[in-house]
C-alpha positions in Angstrom: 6.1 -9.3 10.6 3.6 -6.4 10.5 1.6 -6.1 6.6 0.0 -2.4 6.4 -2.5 -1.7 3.6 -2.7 1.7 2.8 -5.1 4.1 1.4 -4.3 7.9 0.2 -5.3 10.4 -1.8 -2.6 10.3 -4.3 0.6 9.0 -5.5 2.0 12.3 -4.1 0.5 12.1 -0.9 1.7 8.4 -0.4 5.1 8.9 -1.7 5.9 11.9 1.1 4.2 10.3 3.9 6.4 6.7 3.0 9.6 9.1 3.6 8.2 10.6 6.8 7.8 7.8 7.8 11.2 5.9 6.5 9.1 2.9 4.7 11.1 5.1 1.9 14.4 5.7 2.2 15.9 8.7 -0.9 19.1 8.6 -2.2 21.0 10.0 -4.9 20.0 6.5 -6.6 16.2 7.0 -5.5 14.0 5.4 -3.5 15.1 2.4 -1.6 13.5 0.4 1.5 13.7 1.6 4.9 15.7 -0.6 7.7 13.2 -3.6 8.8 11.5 -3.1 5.1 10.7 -6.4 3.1 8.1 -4.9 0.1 6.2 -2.2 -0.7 3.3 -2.5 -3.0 2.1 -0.2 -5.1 -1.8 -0.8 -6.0 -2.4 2.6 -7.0 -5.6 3.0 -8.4 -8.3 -0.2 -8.0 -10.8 -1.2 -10.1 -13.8 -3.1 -8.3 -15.9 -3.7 -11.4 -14.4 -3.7 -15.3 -16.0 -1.8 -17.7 -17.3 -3.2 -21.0 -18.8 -1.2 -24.1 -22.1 -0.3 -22.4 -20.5 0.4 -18.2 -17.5 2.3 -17.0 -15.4 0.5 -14.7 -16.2 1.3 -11.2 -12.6 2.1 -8.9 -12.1 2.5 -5.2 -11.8 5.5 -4.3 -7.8 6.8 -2.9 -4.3 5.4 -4.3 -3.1 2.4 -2.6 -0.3 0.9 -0.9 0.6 -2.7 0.9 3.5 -2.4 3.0 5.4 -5.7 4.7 7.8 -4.9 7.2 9.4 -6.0 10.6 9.0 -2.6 12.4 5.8 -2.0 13.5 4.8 1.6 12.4 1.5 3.5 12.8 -0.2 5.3 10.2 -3.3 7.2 10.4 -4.5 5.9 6.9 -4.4 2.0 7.2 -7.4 0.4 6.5 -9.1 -2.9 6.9 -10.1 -4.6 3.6 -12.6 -7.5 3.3 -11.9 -8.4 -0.5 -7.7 -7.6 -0.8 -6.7 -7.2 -4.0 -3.2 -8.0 -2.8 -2.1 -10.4 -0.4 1.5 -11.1 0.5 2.5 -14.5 -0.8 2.3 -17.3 2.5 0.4 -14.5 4.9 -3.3 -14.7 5.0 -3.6 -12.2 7.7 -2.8 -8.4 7.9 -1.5 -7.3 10.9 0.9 -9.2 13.5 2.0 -12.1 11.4 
């Protein structure tokens, strides 16, 4: 099982690059999983630190995705994260589980 964590620009961006890359699958129902596909994830925006009545929150910067799925698939945008806001449920690593 392969676990990609994603980072792009915006939830356009993401969206069409999840087709091209048939993570996302449309139909005249919608969007549905790609063959090999167990869960997408969408993060979207992240906020590192919450804002309070004196601070605005701080956010990472991009919109972002976790995808978990049999097929390995490469993607120019994956990223390596030290602090995951996300983790698949039983998987404590990323790649080649």
């Amino acid at each position: 099982m392969q676990v990609y964590k994603l980072k792009y620009t915006d939830r356009e961006t993401a969206i069409a690059n999840l087709i091209s890359k048939n993570v996302y699958i449309e139909t005249e129902e919608g969007l549905e999983y790609g063959t090999g596909i167990h869960a997408i994830v969408e993060l979207g925006i992240i906020t590192l630190t919450d804002g309070d009545l004196e601070t605005e929150p701080v956010y990472a910067e991009g919109y972002h995705y976790d995808v978990m799925s049999e097929n390995e698939i490469v993607f120019e945008n994956e990223i390596q994260v030290n602090n995951p806001k996300h983790m698949f449920a039983g998987y404590d690593n990323y790649n080649n589980i």
